[in-house]
Every structure is written in structure tokens, then in C-alpha cells.
C-alpha positions in Angstrom: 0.0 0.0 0.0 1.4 3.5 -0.7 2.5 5.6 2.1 1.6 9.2 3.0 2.6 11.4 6.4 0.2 13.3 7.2 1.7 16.5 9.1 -0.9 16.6 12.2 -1.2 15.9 15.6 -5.1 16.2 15.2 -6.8 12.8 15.1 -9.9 14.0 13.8 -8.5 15.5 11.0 -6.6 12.4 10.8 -9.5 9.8 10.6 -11.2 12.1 7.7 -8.5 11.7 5.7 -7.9 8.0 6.0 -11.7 7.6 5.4 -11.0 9.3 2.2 -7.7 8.0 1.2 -8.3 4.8 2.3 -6.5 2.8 -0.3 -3.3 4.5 1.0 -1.5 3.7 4.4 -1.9 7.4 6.5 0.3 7.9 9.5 0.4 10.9 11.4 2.9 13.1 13.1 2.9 11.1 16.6 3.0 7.5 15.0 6.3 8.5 13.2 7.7 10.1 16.3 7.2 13.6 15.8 6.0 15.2 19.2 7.0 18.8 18.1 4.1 21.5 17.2 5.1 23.5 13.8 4.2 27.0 14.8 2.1 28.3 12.3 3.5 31.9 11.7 1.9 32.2 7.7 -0.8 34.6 7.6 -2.7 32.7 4.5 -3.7 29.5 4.6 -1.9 28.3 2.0 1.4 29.7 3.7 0.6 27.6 6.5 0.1 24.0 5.0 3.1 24.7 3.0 5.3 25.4 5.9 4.2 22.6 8.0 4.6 19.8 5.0 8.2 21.4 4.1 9.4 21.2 7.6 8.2 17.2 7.6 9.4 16.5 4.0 13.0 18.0 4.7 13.0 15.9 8.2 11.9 12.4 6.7 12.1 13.0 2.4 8.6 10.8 2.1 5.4 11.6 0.4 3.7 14.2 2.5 0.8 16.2 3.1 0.0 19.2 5.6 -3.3 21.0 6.0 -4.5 24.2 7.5 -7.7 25.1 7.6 -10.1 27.9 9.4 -13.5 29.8 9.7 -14.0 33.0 8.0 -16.9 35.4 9.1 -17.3 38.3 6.6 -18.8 40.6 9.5 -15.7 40.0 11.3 -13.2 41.1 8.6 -12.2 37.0 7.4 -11.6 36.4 11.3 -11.2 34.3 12.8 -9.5 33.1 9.5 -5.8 31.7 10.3 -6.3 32.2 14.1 -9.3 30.0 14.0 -7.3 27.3 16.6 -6.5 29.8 18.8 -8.7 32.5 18.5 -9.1 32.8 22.2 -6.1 32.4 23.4 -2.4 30.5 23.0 -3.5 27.4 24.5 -7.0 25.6 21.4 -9.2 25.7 23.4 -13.0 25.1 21.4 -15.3 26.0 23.3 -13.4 29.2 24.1 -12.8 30.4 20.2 -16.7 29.5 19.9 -17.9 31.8 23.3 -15.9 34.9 21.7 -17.0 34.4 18.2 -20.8 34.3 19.6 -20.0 37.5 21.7 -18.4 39.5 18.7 -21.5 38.5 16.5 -23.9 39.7 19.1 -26.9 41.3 17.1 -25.3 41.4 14.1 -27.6 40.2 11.2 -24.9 39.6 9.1 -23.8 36.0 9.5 -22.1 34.9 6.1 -19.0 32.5 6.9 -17.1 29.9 5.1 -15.0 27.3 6.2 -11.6 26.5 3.9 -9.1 23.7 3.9 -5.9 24.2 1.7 -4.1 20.7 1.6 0.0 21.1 0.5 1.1 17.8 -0.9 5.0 17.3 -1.4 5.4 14.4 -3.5 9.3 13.7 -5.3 9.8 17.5 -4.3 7.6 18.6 -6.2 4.5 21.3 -4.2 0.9 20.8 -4.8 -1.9 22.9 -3.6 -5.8 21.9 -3.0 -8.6 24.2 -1.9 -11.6 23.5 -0.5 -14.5 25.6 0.5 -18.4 25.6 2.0 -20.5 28.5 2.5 -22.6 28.6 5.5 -23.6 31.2 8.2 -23.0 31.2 12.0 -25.5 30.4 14.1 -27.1 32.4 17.4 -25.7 30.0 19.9 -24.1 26.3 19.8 -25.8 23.7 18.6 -25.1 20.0 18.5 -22.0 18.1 20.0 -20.9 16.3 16.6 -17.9 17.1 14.8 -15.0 19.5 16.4 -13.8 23.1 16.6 -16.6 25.9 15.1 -18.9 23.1 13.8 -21.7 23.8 16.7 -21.8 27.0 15.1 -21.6 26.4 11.5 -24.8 26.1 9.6 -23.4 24.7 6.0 -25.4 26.3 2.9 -28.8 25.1 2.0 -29.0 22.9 5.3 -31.2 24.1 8.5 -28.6 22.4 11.1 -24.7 23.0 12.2 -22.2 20.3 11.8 -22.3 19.7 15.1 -26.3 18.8 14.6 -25.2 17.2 11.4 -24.6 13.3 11.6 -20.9 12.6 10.4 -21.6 10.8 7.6 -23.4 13.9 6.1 -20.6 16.0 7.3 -18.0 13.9 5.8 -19.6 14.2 2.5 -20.0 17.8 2.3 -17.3 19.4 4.7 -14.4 22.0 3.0 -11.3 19.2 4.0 -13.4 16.2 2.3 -13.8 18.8 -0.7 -9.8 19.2 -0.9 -9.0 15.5 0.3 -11.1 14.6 -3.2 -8.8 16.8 -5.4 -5.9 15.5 -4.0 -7.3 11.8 -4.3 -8.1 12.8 -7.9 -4.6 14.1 -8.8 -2.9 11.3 -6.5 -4.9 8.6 -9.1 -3.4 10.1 -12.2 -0.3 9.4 -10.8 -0.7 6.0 -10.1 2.7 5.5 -12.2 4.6 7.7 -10.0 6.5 5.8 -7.5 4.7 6.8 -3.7 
């Protein structure tokens, strides 16, 4: 089976990608020994992703692939954007970053958002990026306990219910990182000749 790091500590984000790419063997950051967080000092997305899955494929020179993703509220300027893990504070805390983006939306009618995923693959050093995107608004208050980070607040476009109200099977389907993990699947199978 062909082998791909995956540049997270996150075993959520983890488990959607194997579900997805699951005729190729995943590991993650703390199965191949890395302990060490990447600090994340980009301010795009894609600067992020790309810095994590350079600093992993210069370390180990294997196939890998690095993700960052985030909320974006339009009221709120793109916040909490590339902050979105710590929006609250240093130390991801969830149910922190969701309290203070409920108190800065506070009567605002506004709600437009978007969650995004950019996935860097470095493959034979060679850089590949992959977007995903889903349009939504944020809810009043939290709703649901499925899913992780802003997903009790996220109501994905032309659905009544948050992820977190969402079952994961629907979530899965629909979500920003299944969107890039299915462009990077695609562009992964028309390279089937390359040697992974």
C-alpha cells in the first residue's frame, strides 16, 4: 500500500482523511515520532500548509501532506481566519474560540461565513496545492455536540442544522477538507505511475 505522512497531531483530522484516502496507508505526526508542534506563523492559509509539509518532508524526504484550515466570518473582517485554533487564546481551546465568536457576533444580522481547507502535498519535491470551500452562516448559539472546533456554530449552505447537529456521515460528504482530500485523491490517481 502506498505511504503518506500526514503532518498533524489532530486525530480527527486524521480519521477524515484515512476515510477518504483509504486505499493508502496514513500515518500521522505522533505515529512516526514527531511530538514537536510547527508554529504556524503564515498569515494565508496556504502559507501555512506549505510550511508545515516542508518542515516534515525536509526531516523524513517521504510523500507528505500538511493541511490548515479555518473559519472565516465576513462581518468580522475574514476572522477568525488563520487564528481560528487559537482565536481565544495561545493554549486551542473550542469551546473558548466559539464563546468569543458568539459575543463578537452579538446582534449582528450579518452571518455569512465559510470554512476552507488548503491541503500542501510534497510528492518527489515537487509542491501541490488543493482548496476546499463551503459557505454557510454562523448560528445564534451552539448547537449540536458532533464534529470539532466551530462546527456547533456552523450552519453549511442550503441545510437548517450545524455540523455539530449534522450526523458525520453527512458532514464527511460535504465538509471544505473532504472537498480538498477529493482533489488531492483525484490528482494522486493520475499518478498512479509515480513511484509513492
Amino acid at each position: 500500500m502506498k505511504k503518506l505522512i500526514f503532518a498533524t497531531h489532530n486525530n480527527n483530522k486524521l480519521k477524515e482523511v484515512r476515510n477518504i484516502l483509504n486505499t493508502y496507508s496514513i500515518v500521522g505526526l505522533n505515529e512516526i515520532g514527531f511530538s514537536k508542534e510547527i508554529d504556524e506563523k503564515k498569515n494565508t492559509f496556504e502559507g501555512n500548509a506549505l510550511l508545515k509539509a516542508r518542515h516534515i518532508y525536509n526531516l523524513y524526504k517521504k510523500p507528505v501532506i500538511a493541511d490548515d484550515s479555518g473559519l472565516v466570518i465576513k462581518v468580522l473582517n475574514g476572522e477568525p481566519g488563520v487564528h481560528s485554533a487559537r482565536f481565544a487564546g495561545l493554549k486551542k481551546d473550542n469551546q473558548k474560540n466559539i464563546e468569543k465568536v458568539l459575543k463578537l457576533m452579538e446582534n449582528k444580522k450579518e452571518r455569512n461565513a465559510f470554512f476552507t481547507c488548503v491541503l500542501a502535498l510534497i510528492l518527489n519535491n515537487k509542491e501541490y496545492l488543493f482548496e476546499g470551500r463551503i459557505n454557510g452562516t454562523i448560528s445564534e448559539k451552539k448547537k449540536g455536540h458532533n464534529g470539532f472546533g466551530y462546527d456547533p456554530i456552523f450552519i453549511p449552505e442550503s441545510y437548517k442544522k450545524t455540523f455539530g447537529q449534522l450526523n458525520n456521515e453527512i458532514k464527511l460528504r460535504i465538509s471544505h477538507r473532504t472537498i480538498a482530500i477529493n482533489k488531492l485523491k483525484r490528482f494522486l490517481n493520475s499518478k498512479q505511475n509515480v513511484n509513492i
